[in-house]
TORDRENLUM-365615 format. One record per atom (N, C-alpha, C, O): residue in one letter; atom name; y, x, z. Coordinates in Angstrom, 2 decimals, decimal comma. Example, Ala and Ser with C-alpha at 12.3 -4.5 7.8 and 13.67 -1.06 7.14 Angstrom:
["A"; "N"; [-5,69; 13,19; 7,80]]
["A"; "CA"; [-4,50; 12,30; 7,80]]
["A"; "C"; [-3,30; 13,20; 7,80]]
["A"; "O"; [-3,32; 14,24; 8,46]]
["S"; "N"; [-2,25; 12,85; 7,08]]
["S"; "CA"; [-1,06; 13,67; 7,14]]
["S"; "C"; [0,03; 12,90; 7,87]]
["S"; "O"; [1,14; 13,41; 8,04]]
//
This chain:
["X"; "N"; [-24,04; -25,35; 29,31]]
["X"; "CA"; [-23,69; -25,08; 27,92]]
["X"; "C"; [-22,30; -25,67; 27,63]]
["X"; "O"; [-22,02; -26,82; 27,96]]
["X"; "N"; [-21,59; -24,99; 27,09]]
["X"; "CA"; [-20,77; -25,40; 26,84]]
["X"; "C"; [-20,34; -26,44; 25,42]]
["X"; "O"; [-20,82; -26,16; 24,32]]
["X"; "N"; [-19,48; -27,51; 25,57]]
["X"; "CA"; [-19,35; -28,65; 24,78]]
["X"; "C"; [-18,43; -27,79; 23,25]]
["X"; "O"; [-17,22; -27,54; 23,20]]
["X"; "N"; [-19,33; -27,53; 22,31]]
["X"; "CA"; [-18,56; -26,91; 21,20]]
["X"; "C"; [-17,91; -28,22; 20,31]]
["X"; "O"; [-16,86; -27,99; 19,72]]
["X"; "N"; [-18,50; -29,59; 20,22]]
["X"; "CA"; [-18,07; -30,72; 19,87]]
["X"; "C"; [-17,04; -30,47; 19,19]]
["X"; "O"; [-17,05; -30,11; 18,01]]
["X"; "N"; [-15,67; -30,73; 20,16]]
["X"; "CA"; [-14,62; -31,08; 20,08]]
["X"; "C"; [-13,88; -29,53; 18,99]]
["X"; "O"; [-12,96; -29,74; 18,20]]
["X"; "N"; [-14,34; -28,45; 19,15]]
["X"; "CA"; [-14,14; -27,62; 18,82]]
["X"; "C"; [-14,41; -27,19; 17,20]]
["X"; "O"; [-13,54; -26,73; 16,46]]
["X"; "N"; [-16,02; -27,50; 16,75]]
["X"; "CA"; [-15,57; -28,06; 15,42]]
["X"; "C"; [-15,25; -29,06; 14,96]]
["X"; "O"; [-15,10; -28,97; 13,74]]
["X"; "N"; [-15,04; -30,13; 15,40]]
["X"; "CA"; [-14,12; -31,37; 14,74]]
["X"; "C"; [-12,60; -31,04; 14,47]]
["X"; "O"; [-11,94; -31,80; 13,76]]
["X"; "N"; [-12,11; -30,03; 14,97]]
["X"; "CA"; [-10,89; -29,41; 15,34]]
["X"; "C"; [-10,65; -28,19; 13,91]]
["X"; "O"; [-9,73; -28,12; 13,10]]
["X"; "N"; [-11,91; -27,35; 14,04]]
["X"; "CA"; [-11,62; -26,75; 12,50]]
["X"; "C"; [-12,12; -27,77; 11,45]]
["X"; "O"; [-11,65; -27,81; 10,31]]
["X"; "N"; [-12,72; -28,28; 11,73]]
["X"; "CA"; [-13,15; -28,96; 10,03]]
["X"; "C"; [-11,58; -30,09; 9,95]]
["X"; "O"; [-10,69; -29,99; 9,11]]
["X"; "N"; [-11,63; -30,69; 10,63]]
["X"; "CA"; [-9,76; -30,90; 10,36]]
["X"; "C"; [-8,72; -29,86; 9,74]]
["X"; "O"; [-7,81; -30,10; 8,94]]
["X"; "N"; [-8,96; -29,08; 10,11]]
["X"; "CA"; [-7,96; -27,44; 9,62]]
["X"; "C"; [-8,40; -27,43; 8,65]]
["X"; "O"; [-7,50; -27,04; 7,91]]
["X"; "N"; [-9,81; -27,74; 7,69]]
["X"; "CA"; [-10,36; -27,09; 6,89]]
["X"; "C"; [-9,82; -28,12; 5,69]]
["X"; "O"; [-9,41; -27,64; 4,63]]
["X"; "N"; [-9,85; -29,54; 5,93]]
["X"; "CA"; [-9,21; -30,47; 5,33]]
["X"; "C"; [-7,63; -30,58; 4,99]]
["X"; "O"; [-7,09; -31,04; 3,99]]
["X"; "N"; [-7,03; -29,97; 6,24]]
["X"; "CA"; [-5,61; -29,84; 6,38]]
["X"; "C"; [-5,34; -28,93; 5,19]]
["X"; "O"; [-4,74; -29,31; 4,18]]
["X"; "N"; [-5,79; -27,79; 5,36]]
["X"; "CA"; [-5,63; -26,70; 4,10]]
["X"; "C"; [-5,83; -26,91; 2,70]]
["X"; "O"; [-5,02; -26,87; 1,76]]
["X"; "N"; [-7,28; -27,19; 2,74]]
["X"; "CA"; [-7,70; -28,36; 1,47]]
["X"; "C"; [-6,32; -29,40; 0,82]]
["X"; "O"; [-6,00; -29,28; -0,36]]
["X"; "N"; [-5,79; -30,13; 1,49]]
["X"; "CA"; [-4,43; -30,80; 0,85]]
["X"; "C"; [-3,63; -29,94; 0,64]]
["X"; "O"; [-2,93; -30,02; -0,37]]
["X"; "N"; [-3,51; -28,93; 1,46]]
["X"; "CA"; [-2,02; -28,51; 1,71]]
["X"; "C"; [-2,51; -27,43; -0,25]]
["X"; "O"; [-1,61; -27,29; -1,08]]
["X"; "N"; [-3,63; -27,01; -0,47]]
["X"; "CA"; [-4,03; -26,19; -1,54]]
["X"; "C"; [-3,86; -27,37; -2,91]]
["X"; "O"; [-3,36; -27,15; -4,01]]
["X"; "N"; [-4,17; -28,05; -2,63]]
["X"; "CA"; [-4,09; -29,49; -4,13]]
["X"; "C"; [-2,21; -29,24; -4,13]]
["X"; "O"; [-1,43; -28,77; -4,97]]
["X"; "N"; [-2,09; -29,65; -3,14]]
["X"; "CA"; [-0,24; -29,76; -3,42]]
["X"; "C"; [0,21; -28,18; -4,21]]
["X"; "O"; [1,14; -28,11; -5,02]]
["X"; "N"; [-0,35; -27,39; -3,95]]
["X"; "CA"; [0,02; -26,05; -4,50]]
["X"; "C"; [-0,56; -26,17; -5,99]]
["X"; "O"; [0,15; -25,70; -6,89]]
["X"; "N"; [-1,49; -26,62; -6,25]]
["X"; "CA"; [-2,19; -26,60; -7,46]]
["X"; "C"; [-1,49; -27,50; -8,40]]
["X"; "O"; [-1,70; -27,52; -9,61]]
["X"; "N"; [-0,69; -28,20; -7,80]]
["X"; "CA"; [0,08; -29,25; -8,49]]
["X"; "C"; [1,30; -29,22; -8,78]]
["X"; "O"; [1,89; -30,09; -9,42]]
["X"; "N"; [1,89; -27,99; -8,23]]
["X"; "CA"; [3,46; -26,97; -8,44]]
["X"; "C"; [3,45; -26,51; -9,86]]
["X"; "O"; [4,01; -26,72; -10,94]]
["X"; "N"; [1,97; -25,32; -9,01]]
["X"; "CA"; [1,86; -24,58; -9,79]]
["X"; "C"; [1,96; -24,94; -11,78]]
["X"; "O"; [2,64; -24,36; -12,63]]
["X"; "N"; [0,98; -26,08; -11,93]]
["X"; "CA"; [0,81; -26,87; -13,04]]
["X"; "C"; [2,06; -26,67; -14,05]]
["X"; "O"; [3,19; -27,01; -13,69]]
["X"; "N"; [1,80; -26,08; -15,41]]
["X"; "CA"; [2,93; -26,07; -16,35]]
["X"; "C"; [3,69; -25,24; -16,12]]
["X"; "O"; [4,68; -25,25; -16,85]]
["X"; "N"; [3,62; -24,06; -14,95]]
["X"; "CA"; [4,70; -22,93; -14,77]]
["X"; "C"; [3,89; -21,86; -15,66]]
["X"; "O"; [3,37; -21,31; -14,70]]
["X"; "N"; [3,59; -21,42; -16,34]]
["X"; "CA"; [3,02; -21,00; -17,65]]
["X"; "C"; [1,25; -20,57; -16,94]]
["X"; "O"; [0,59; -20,93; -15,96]]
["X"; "N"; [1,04; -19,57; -18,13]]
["X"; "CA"; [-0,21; -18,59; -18,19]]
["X"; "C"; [-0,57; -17,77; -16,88]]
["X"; "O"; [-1,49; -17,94; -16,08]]
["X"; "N"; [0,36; -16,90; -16,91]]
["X"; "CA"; [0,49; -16,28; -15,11]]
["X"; "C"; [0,63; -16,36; -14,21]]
["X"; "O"; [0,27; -15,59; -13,32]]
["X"; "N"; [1,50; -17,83; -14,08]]
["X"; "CA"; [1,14; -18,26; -13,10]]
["X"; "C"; [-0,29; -19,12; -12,63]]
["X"; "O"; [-0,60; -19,55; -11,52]]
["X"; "N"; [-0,92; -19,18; -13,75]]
["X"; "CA"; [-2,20; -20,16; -13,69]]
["X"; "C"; [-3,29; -18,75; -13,45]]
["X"; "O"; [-4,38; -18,92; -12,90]]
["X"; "N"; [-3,01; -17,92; -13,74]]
["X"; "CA"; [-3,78; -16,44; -13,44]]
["X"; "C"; [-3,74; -16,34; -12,02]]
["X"; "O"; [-4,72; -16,49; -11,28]]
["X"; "N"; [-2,59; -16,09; -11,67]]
["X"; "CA"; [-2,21; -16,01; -10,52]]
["X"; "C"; [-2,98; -16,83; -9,00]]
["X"; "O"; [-3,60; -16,42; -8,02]]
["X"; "N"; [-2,52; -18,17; -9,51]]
["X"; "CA"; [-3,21; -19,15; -9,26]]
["X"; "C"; [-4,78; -19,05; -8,81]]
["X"; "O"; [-5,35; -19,20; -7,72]]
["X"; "N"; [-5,26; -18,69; -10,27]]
["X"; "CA"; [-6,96; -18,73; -9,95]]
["X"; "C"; [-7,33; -17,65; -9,12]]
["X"; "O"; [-8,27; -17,82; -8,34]]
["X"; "N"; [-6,66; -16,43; -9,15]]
["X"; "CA"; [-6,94; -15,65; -7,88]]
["X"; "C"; [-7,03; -16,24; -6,96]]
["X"; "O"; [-8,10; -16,50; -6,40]]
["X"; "N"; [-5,42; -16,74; -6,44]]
["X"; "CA"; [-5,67; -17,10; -4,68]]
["X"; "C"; [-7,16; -18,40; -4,88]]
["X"; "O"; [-8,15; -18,32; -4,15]]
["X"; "N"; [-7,09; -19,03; -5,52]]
["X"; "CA"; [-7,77; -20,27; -5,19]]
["X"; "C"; [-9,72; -19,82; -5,29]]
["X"; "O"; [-10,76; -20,47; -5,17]]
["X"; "N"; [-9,41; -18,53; -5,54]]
["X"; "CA"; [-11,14; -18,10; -5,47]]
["X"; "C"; [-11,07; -16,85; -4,39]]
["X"; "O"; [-12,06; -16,29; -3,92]]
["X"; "N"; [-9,77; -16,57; -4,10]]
["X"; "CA"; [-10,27; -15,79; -2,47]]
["X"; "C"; [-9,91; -16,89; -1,70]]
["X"; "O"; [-10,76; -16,82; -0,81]]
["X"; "N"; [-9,24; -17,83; -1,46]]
["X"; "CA"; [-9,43; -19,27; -0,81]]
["X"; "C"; [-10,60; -19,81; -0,49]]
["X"; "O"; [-10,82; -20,09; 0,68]]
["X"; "N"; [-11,66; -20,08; -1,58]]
["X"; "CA"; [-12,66; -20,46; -1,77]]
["X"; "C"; [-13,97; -19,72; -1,32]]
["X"; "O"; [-14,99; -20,31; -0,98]]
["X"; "N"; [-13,83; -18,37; -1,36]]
["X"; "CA"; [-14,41; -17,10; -0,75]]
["X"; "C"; [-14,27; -17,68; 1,10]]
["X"; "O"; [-15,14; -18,10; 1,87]]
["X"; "N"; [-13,20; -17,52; 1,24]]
["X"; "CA"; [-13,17; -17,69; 3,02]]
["X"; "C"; [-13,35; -19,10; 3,24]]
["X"; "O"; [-13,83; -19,24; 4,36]]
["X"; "N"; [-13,25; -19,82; 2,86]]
["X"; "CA"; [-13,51; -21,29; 3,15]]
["X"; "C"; [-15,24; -21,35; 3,35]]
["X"; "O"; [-15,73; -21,44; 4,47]]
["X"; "N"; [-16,00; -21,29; 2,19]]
["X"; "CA"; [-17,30; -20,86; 2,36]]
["X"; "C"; [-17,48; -19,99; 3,13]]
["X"; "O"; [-18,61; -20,03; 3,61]]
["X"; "N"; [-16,78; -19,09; 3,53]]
["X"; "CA"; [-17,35; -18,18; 4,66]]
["X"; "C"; [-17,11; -19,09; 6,26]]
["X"; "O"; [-18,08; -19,19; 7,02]]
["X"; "N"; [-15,90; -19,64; 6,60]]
["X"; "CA"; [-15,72; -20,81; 7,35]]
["X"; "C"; [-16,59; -21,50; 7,84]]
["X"; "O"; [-17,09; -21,46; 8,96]]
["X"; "N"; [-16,85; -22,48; 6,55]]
["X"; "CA"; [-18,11; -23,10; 7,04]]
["X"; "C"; [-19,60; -22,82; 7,23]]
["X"; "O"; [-20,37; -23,63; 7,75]]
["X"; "N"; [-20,04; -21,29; 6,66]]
["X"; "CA"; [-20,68; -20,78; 7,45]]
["X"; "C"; [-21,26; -20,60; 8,75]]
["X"; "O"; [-22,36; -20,63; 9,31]]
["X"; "N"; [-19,48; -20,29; 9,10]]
["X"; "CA"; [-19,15; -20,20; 10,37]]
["X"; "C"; [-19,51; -21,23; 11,23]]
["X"; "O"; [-20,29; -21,04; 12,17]]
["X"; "N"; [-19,09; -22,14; 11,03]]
["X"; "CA"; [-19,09; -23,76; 11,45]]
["X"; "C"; [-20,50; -24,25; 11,71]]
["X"; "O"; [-20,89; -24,77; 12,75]]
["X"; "N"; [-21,19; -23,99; 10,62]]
["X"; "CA"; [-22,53; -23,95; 10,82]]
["X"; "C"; [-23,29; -23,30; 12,02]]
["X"; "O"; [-23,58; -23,93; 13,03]]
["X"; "N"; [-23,54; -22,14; 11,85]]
["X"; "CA"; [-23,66; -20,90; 12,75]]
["X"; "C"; [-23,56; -21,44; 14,24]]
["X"; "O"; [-24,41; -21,44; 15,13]]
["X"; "N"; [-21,99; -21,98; 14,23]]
["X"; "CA"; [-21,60; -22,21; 15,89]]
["X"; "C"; [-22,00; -23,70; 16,01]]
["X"; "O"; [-22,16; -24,20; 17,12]]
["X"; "N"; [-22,15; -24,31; 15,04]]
["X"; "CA"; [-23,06; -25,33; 15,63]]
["X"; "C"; [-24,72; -25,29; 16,12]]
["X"; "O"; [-25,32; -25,92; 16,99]]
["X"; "N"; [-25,05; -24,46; 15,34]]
["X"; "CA"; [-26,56; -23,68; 15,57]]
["X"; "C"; [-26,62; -22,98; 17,30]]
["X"; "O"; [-27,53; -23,10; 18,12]]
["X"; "N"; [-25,39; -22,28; 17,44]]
["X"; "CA"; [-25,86; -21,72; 18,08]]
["X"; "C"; [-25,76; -22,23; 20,03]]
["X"; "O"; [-25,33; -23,35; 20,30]]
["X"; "N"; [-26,14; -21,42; 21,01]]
["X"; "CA"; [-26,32; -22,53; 22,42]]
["X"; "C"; [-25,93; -20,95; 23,10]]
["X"; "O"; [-26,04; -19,80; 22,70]]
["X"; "N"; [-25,43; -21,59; 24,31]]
["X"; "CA"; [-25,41; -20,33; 25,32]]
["X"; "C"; [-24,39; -18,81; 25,21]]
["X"; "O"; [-23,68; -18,73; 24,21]]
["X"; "N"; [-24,36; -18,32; 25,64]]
["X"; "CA"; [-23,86; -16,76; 25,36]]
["X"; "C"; [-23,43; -16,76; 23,98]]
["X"; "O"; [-22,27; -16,39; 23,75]]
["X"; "N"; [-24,05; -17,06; 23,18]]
["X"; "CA"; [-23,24; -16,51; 21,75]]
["X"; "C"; [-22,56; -17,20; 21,51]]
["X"; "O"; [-21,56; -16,82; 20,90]]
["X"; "N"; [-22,75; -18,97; 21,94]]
["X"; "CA"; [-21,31; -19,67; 21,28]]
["X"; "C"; [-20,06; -19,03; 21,32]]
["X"; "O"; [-19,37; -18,95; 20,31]]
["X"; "N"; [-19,64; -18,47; 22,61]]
["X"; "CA"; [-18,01; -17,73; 22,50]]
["X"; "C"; [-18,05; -17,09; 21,38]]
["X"; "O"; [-17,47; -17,39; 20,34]]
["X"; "N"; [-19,00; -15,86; 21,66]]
["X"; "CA"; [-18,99; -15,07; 19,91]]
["X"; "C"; [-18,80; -15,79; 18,60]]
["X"; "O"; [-18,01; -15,56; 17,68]]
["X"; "N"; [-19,93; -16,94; 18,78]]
["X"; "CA"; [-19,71; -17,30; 17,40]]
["X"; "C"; [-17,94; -18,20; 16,89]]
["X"; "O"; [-17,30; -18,25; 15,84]]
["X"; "N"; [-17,74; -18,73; 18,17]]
["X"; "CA"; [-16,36; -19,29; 18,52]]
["X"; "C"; [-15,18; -18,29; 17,95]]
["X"; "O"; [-14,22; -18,61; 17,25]]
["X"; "N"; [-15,57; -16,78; 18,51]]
["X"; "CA"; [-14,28; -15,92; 18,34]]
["X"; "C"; [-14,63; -15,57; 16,72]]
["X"; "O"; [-13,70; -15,02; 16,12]]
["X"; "N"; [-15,87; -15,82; 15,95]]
["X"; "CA"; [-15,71; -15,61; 14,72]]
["X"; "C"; [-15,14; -16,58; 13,54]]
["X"; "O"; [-14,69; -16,44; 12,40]]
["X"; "N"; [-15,48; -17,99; 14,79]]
["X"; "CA"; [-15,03; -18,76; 13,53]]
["X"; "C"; [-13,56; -18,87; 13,82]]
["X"; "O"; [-12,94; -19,52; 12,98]]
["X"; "N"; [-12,94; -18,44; 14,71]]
["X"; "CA"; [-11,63; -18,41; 14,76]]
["X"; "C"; [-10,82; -17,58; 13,57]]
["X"; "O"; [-9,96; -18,13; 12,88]]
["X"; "N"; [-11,22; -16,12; 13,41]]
["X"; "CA"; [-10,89; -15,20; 13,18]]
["X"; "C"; [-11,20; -15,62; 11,52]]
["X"; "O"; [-10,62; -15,05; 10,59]]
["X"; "N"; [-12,13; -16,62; 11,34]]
["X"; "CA"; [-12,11; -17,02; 10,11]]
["X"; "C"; [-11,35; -17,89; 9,65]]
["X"; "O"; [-10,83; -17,78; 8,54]]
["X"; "N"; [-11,14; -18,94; 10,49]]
["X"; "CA"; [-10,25; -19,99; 10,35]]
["X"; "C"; [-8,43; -19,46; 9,79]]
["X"; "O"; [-7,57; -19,99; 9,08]]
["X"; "N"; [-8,56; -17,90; 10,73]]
["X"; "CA"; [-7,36; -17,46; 10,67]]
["X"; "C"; [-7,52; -16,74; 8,94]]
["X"; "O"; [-7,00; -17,28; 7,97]]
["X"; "N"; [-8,00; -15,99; 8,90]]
["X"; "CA"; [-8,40; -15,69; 7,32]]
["X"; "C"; [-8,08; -16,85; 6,30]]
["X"; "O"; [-7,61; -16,45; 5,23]]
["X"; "N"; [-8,22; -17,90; 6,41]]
["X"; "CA"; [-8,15; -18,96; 5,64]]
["X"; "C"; [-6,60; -19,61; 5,84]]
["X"; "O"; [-5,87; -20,25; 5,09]]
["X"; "N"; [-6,51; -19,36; 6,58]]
["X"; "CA"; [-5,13; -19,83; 6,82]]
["X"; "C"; [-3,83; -18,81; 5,94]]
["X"; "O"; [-2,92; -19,24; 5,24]]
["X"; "N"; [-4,09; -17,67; 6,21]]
["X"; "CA"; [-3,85; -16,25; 6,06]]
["X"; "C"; [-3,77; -16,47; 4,22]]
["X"; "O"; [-2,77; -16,29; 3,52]]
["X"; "N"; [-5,22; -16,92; 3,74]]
["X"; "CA"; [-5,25; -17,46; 2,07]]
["X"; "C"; [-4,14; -18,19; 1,45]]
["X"; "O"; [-3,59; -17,92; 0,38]]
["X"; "N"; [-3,82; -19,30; 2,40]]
["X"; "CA"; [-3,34; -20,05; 1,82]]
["X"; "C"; [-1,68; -19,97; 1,85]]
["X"; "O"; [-0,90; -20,37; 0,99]]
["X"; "N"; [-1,45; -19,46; 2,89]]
["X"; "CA"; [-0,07; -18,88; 3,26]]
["X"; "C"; [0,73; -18,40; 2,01]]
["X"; "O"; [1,70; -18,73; 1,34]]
["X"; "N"; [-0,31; -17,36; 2,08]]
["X"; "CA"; [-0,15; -16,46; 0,37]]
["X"; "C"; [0,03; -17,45; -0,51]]
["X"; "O"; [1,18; -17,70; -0,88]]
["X"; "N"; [-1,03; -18,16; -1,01]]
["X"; "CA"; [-0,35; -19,21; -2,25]]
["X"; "C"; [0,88; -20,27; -2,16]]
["X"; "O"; [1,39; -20,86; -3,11]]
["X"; "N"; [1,17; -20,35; -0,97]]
["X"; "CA"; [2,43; -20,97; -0,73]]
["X"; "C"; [3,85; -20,81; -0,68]]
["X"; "O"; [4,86; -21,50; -0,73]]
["X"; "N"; [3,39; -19,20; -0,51]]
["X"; "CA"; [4,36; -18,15; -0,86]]
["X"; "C"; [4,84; -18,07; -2,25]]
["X"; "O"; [6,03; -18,10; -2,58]]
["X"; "N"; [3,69; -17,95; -3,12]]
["X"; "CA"; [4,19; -17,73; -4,32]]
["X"; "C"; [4,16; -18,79; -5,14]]
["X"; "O"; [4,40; -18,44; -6,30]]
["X"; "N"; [3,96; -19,90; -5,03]]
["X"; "CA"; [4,12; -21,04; -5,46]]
["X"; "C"; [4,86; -22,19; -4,75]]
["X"; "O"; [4,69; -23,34; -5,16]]
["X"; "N"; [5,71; -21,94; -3,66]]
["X"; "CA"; [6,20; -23,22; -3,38]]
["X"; "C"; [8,07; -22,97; -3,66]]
["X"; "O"; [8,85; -23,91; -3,50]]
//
Protein backbone atom coordinates (compact mmCIF):
# COMPACT_ATOMS: atom_id res chain seq x y z
CA UNK A 1 0.00 0.00 0.00
CA UNK A 2 1.10 2.85 -0.67
CA UNK A 3 2.18 5.69 2.08
CA UNK A 4 -0.59 8.54 1.26
CA UNK A 5 0.71 10.28 4.69
CA UNK A 6 2.98 12.60 3.45
CA UNK A 7 0.70 13.40 0.63
CA UNK A 8 -2.12 14.83 2.57
CA UNK A 9 -0.09 16.73 4.98
CA UNK A 10 1.16 18.34 1.74
CA UNK A 11 -2.44 19.49 0.56
CA UNK A 12 -3.83 20.42 3.82
CA UNK A 13 -0.73 22.81 3.93
CA UNK A 14 -1.92 24.17 0.39
CA UNK A 15 -5.24 24.35 1.89
CA UNK A 16 -3.93 26.67 4.73
CA UNK A 17 -1.51 28.38 2.34
CA UNK A 18 -4.58 29.58 0.30
CA UNK A 19 -6.66 30.17 3.35
CA UNK A 20 -4.00 33.21 4.22
CA UNK A 21 -3.20 34.02 0.97
CA UNK A 22 -7.63 34.60 0.75
CA UNK A 23 -7.72 36.78 4.34
CA UNK A 24 -4.94 39.02 2.72
CA UNK A 25 -7.34 39.50 -0.29
CA UNK A 26 -10.27 40.09 1.96
CA UNK A 27 -8.34 42.73 3.56
CA UNK A 28 -7.52 44.79 0.13
CA UNK A 29 -10.50 44.31 -0.85
CA UNK A 30 -12.09 46.14 2.47
CA UNK A 31 -13.46 49.86 1.80
CA UNK A 32 -12.98 49.60 -2.10
CA UNK A 33 -16.79 50.20 -2.23
CA UNK A 34 -20.17 48.01 -2.76
CA UNK A 35 -18.90 46.06 -5.91
CA UNK A 36 -16.23 45.35 -5.05
CA UNK A 37 -17.57 43.65 -1.82
CA UNK A 38 -20.15 41.91 -4.41
CA UNK A 39 -17.55 40.91 -6.27
CA UNK A 40 -15.73 39.72 -3.49
CA UNK A 41 -18.52 37.51 -2.04
CA UNK A 42 -18.69 35.70 -5.28
CA UNK A 43 -15.14 34.53 -5.48
CA UNK A 44 -15.09 33.80 -1.70
CA UNK A 45 -18.27 31.36 -2.05
CA UNK A 46 -16.96 29.58 -5.23
CA UNK A 47 -13.66 29.43 -3.08
CA UNK A 48 -15.53 27.98 -0.40
CA UNK A 49 -17.52 25.63 -2.82
CA UNK A 50 -14.05 23.93 -3.90
CA UNK A 51 -12.37 24.05 -0.70
CA UNK A 52 -15.25 21.88 0.78
CA UNK A 53 -15.10 19.90 -2.13
CA UNK A 54 -11.10 19.49 -1.33
CA UNK A 55 -11.52 18.31 1.75
CA UNK A 56 -13.87 15.93 0.74
CA UNK A 57 -11.37 14.89 -1.23
CA UNK A 58 -8.85 14.60 1.51
CA UNK A 59 -11.13 12.66 3.32
CA UNK A 60 -12.02 10.13 0.65
CA UNK A 61 -8.14 9.54 0.01
CA UNK A 62 -7.58 9.09 3.38
CA UNK A 63 -10.43 6.47 3.49
CA UNK A 64 -9.37 4.96 0.80
CA UNK A 65 -6.37 1.69 0.49
CA UNK A 66 -5.05 0.03 -2.61
CA UNK A 67 -5.92 0.65 -6.35
CA UNK A 68 -8.06 3.58 -5.82
CA UNK A 69 -5.70 5.65 -3.80
CA UNK A 70 -4.00 6.88 -7.23
CA UNK A 71 -7.57 7.68 -8.36
CA UNK A 72 -8.52 9.21 -5.44
CA UNK A 73 -4.89 11.02 -5.49
CA UNK A 74 -5.51 12.20 -9.23
CA UNK A 75 -8.85 13.69 -7.86
CA UNK A 76 -7.68 15.39 -5.12
CA UNK A 77 -5.12 16.88 -7.22
CA UNK A 78 -7.33 18.10 -9.85
CA UNK A 79 -9.13 19.62 -6.91
CA UNK A 80 -6.45 21.13 -5.22
CA UNK A 81 -5.85 22.62 -8.73
CA UNK A 82 -9.52 24.02 -8.86
CA UNK A 83 -8.85 25.78 -5.69
CA UNK A 84 -5.93 27.18 -6.57
CA UNK A 85 -7.49 28.17 -9.98
CA UNK A 86 -10.30 30.13 -7.24
CA UNK A 87 -8.09 31.97 -5.76
CA UNK A 88 -5.87 33.11 -8.57
CA UNK A 89 -9.01 34.79 -9.80
CA UNK A 90 -9.48 36.82 -6.62
CA UNK A 91 -6.03 37.92 -6.73
CA UNK A 92 -6.42 39.02 -9.94
CA UNK A 93 -8.99 41.28 -9.27
CA UNK A 94 -8.14 42.43 -6.08
CA UNK A 95 -4.51 42.70 -5.68
Amino acid sequence: MTNVDPYITMIKAKIEELDAELNVIKAKAKGRGAEAEIQLDEIVSDYAGKRDEMERKVRALQASGGSAMEDMKEGAGRALDELTAALEKAKSRFS
